[in-house]
C-alpha positions as CSV (number, residue, x, y, z in Angstrom):
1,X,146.7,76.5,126.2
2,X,142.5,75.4,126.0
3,X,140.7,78.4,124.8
4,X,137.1,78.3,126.3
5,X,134.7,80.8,124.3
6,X,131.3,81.6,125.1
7,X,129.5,83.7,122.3
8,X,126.1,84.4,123.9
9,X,125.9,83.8,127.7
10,X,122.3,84.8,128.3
11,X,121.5,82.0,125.9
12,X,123.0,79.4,128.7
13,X,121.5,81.0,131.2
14,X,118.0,81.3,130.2
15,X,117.9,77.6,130.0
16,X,119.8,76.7,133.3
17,X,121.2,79.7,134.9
18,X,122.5,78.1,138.4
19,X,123.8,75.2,136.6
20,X,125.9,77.4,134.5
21,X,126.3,79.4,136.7
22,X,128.5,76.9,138.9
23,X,130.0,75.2,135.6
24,X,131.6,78.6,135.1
25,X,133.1,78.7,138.9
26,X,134.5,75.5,138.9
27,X,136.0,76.2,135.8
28,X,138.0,79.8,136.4
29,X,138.5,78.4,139.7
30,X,140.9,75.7,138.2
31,X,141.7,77.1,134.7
32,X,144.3,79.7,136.0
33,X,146.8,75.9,137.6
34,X,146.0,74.6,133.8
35,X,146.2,77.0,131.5
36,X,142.4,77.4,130.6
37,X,141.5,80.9,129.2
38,X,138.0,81.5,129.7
39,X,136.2,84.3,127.3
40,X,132.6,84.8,127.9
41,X,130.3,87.5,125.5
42,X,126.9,88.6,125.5
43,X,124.7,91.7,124.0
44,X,122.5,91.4,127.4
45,X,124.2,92.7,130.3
46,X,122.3,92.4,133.4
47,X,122.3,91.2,136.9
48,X,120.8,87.5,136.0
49,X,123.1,86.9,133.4
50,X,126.6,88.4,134.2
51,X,126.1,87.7,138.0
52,X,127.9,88.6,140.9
53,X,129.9,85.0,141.4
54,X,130.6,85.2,137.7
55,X,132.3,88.7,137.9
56,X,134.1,87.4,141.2
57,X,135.6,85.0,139.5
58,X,136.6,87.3,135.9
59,X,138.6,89.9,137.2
60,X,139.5,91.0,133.3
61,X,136.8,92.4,131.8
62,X,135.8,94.6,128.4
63,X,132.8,96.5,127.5
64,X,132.0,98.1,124.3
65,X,128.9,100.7,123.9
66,X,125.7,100.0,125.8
67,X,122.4,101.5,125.6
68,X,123.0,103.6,129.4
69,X,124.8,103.6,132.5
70,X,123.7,100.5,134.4
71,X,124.9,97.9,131.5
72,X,128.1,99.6,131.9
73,X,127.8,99.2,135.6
74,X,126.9,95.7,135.2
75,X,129.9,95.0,133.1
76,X,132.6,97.3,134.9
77,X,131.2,98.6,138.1
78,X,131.4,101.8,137.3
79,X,129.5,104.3,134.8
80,X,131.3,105.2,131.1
81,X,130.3,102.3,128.5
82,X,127.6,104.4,127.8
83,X,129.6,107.1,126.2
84,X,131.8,104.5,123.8
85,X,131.6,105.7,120.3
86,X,131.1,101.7,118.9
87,X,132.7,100.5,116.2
88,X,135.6,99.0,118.2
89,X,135.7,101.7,121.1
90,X,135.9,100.0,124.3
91,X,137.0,99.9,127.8
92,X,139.2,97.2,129.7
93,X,139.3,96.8,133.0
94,X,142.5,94.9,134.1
95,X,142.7,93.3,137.8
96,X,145.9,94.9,138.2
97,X,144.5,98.4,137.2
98,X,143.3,100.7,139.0
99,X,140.1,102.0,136.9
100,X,138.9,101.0,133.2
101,X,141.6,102.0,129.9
102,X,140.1,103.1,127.0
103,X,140.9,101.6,123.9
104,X,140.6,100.8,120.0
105,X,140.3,97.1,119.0
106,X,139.7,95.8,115.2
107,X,136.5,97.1,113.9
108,X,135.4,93.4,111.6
109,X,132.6,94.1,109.3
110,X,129.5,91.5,108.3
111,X,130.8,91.4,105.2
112,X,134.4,90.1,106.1
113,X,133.3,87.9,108.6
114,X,131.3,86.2,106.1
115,X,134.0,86.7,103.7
116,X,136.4,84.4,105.8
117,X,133.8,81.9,106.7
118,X,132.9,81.6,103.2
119,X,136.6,81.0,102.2
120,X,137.3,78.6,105.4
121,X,134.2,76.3,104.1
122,X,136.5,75.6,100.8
123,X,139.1,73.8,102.9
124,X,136.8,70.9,103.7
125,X,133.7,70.2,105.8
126,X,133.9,69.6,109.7
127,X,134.8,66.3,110.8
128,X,132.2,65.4,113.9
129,X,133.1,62.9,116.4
130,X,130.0,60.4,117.5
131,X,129.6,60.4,121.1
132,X,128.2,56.9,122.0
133,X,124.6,56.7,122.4
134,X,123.7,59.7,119.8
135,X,122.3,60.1,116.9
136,X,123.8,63.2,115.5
137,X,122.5,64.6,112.5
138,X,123.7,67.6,110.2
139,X,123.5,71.1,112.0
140,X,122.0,72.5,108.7
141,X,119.1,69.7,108.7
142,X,115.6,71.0,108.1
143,X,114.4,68.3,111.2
144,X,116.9,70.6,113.7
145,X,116.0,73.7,113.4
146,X,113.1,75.5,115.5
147,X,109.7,75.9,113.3
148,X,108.7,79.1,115.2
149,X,112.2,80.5,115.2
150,X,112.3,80.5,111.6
151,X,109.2,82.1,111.3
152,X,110.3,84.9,113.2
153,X,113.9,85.1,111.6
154,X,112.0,85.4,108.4
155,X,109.2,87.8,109.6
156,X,112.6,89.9,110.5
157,X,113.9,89.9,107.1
158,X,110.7,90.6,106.1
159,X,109.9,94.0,107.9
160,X,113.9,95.3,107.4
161,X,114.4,94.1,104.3
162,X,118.0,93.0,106.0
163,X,119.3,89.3,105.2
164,X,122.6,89.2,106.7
165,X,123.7,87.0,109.8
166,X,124.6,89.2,112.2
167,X,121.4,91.1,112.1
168,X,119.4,88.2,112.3
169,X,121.9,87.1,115.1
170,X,121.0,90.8,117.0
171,X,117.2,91.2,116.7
172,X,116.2,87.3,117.6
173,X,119.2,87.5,120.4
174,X,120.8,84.5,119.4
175,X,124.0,82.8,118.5
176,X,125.8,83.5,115.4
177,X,125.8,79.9,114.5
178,X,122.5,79.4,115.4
179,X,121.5,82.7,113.2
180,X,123.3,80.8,110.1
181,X,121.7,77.6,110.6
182,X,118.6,80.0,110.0
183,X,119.9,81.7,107.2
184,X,120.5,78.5,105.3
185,X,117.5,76.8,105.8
186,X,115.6,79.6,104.5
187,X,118.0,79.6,101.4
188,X,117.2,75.6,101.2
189,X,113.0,76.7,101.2
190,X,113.8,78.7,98.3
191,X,113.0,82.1,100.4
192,X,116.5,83.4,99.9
193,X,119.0,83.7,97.1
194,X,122.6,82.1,97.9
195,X,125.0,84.4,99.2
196,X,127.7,85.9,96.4
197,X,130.5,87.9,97.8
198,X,129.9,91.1,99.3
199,X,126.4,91.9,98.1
200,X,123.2,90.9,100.6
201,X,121.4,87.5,99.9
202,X,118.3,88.1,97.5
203,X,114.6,88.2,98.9
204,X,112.9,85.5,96.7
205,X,109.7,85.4,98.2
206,X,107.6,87.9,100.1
207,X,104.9,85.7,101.9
């Protein structure tokens, strides 16, 4: 089997929604003949991002708590996200049901996440293949990453005082790669301490 995974949707779609858009029908159209499983997230549910075609098309669908009734109508068609208690609560709708199940999935915390990714980084560092004609430089170079993102990931940190990944990830509505790349860059500019273990990364500087 090809697993497909799609952390932020809304992401793809801001830059070209009806190329995306299509990419993604062509693709569930076929995957089912080749074994292609297709799993798209995102933390914005609405009509321009999760769009009709696209829900035509992914008959299997979950929703976890959202902020009121239409994200969960969005999502599932009908009303009840909103009342999800988080933390893993969630509702699946199945094309062979006939309404949404309610169930309990793993509840990961930051802190493990970034406990495994930590460990995985020990085994080795990625291996990238060179597609002809690019010049592909390190995702953690200081020349890739977004000068007015950064500001506002650290203005973020700034006001909340918060340095993980994830929250950065959910307040600049972003990728949780992308969120990292942040993270370490600002830990290369001397701005924050190195992460160790479970405990937050250190502030160093306040300007």
């Amino acid at each position: 089997y090809v697993v497909v995974l799609i952390d932020e949707l809304s992401d793809l779609m801001m830059v070209s929604a009806k190329d995306v858009e299509d990419s993604i029908i062509r693709l569930t159209q076929k995957a089912r003949a080749v074994g292609i499983h297709l799993i798209m997230a995102t933390q914005r549910p609405s009509v321009d991002v999760i769009t009709a075609l696209i829900k035509a098309n992914c008959p299997a669908r979950i929703a976890f708590q959202v902020a009121q009734k239409t994200d969960s109508r969005v999502i599932l068609d009908s009303n009840g996200a909103e009342s999800l208690l988080g933390r893993g609560d969630m509702l699946y709708k199945s094309p062979s049901a006939a309404g949404p199940v309610r169930i309990q999935s793993p509840m990961v915390s930051e802190e493990e996440i970034e406990d495994i990714v930590r460990e995985a980084r020990k085994f080795g560092s990625p291996q990238f293949v060179e597609l002809p004609g690019e010049d592909m430089e390190s995702e953690g170079s200081m020349e890739d990453v977004d000068s007015e993102l950064l500001s506002e990931a650290w203005k973020v940190i700034l006001e909340s005082g918060k340095t993980s990944t994830s929250y950065v990830q959910r307040r600049l509505r972003i990728g949780y790669n992308r969120a990292a790349n942040l993270i370490e860059n600002l830990e290369q500019m001397g701005y924050l301490g190195p992460a160790i273990g479970n405990r937050p990364r250190e502030i160093l500087k306040r300007d």
